[in-house]
C-alpha positions as a printed Julia matrix, in Angstrom:
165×3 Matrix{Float64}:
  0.0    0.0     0.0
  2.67   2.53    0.8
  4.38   1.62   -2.51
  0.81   2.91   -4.19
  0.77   6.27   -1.95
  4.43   6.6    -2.99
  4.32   6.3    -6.5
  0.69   7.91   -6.97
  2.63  11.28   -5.01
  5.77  10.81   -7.63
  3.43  10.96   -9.87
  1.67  14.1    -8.85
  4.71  15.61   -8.42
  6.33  14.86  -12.11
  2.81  16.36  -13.32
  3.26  19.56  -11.32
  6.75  19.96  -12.75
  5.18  19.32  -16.48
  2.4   21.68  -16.07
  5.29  24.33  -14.57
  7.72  23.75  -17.39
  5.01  23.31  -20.63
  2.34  25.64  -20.15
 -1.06  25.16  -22.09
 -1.44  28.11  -24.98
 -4.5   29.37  -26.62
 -4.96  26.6   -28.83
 -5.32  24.18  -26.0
 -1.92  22.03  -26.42
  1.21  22.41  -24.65
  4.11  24.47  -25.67
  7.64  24.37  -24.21
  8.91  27.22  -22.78
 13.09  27.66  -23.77
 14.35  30.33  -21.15
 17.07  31.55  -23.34
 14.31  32.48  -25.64
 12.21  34.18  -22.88
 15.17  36.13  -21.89
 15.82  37.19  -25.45
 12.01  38.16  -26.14
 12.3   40.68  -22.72
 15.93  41.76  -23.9
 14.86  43.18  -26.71
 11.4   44.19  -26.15
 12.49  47.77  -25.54
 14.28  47.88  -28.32
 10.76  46.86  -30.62
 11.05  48.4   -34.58
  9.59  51.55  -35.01
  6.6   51.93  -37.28
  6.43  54.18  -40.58
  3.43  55.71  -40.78
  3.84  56.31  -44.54
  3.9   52.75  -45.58
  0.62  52.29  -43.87
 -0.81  50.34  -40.64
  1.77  47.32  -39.92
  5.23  47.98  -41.35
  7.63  48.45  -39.39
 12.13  48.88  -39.8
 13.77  45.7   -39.97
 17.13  47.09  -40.11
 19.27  49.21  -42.06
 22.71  49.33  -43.88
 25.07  51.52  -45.24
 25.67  49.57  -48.76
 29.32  49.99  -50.42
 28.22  50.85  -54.25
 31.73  48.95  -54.99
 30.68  46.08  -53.83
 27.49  43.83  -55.39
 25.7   42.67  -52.34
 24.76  44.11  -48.23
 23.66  41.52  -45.57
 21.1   42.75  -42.75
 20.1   40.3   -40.38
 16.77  40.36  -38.95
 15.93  37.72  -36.23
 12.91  36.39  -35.04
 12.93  38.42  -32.31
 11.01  40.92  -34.58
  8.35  39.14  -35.45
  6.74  37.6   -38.05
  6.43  39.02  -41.6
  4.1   38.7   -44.86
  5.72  41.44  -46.88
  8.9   43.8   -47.45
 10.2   47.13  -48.71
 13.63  48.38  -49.32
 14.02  52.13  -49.51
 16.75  54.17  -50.54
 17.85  56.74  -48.11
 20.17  58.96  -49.5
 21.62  57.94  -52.76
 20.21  56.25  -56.22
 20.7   51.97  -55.79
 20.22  49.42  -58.67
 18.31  46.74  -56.85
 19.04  43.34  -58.47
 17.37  41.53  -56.21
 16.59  40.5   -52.22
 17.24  37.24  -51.41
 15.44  36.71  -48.17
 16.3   33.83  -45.73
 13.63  32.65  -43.49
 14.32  30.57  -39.75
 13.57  27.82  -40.92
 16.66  27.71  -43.49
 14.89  28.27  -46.57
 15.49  31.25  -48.97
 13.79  33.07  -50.96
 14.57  35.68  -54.13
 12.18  38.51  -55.04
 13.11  40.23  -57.97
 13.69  44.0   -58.44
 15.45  44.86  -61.0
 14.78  48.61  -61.17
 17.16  51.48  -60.01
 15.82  53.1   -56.91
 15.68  56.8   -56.23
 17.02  58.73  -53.41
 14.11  59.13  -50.76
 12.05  56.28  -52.85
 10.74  52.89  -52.15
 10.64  49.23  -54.06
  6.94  47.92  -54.84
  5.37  45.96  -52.21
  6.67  42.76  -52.34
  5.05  39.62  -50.39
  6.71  36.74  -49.32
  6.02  32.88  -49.58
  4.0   31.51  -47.29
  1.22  33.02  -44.87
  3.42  34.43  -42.33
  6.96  33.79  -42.36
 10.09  34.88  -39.8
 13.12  36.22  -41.5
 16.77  35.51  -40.35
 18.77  37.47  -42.76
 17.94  39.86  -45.78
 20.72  39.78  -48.64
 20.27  42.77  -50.7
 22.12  42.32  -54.24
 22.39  45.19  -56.28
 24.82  46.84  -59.16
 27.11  49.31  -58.97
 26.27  52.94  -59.85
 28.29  55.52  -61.48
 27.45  57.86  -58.39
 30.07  55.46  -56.75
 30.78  55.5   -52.98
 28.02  54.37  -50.1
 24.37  54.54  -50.05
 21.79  53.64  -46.99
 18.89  51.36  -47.2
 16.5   50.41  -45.1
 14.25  47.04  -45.27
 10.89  47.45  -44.09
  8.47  44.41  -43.13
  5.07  44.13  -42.82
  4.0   42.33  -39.84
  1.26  39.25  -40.16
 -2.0   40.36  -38.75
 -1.68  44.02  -39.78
């Protein structure tokens, strides 16, 4: 009998340190909680992406990077820790850029190229462009573009719209 009462209060116990370690989200299942990943997500919540207004309700700066015009490609990474996107913009801050392309890599280790192809202006903005998927989480933005005969450095900035905007 005290075996029973002994393994039915081990049991209780390893249940209590389940529902304490994987709580139960929204949808009803459980979800483990990663503390490194907590600690990040409270790191860098006050340093959250600003909004721009003039793209409209849910974009938001991704990052931004002073591109050498010698050079044929800029890497910005992103992380997670932003959010989760549908769409993205690159504008041109201060000088002309020939936009190639932007080669996007999501966390999940797949990449994917959207096409520009179209020189843009000083103070000016790419199309819209979506991504793959529904929503998607972006690691690292590679922006390829050509050189221009303005020469010297130009900054961009990479805009995303957030899923449920």
């Amino acid at each position: 009998m005290q075996n029973n009462d002994a393994d039915a209060r081990n049991e209780h116990a390893r249940r209590d340190r389940e529902m304490t370690q994987t709580p139960i989200n929204g949808s009803g299942f459980p979800t483990k909680v990663h503390r490194r990943g907590f600690i990040a997500l409270v790191a860098a919540f006050p340093f959250a992406a600003r909004a721009d207004p003039s793209l409209g309700e849910g974009w938001i700066l991704l990052g931004e990077s002073r591109v050498n015009l010698v050079k044929n490609f800029s890497i910005v990474p992103v992380t997670l820790a932003k959010g989760l996107f549908t769409g993205l913009v690159v504008e041109a801050v201060d000088k002309p850029i020939f936009i190639e392309s932007i080669e996007v890599t999501f966390t999940n280790g797949e990449t994917s190229e959207l096409r520009v192809r179209s020189i843009i202006s000083a103070g000016s903005r790419t199309r819209k462009m979506l991504l793959p998927g529904l929503v998607r989480g972006i690691r690292v933005v590679k922006i390829i573009y050509k050189r221009v005969p303005t020469g010297g450095t130009a900054t961009v900035r990479i805009h995303g719209r957030r899923s449920g905007a």
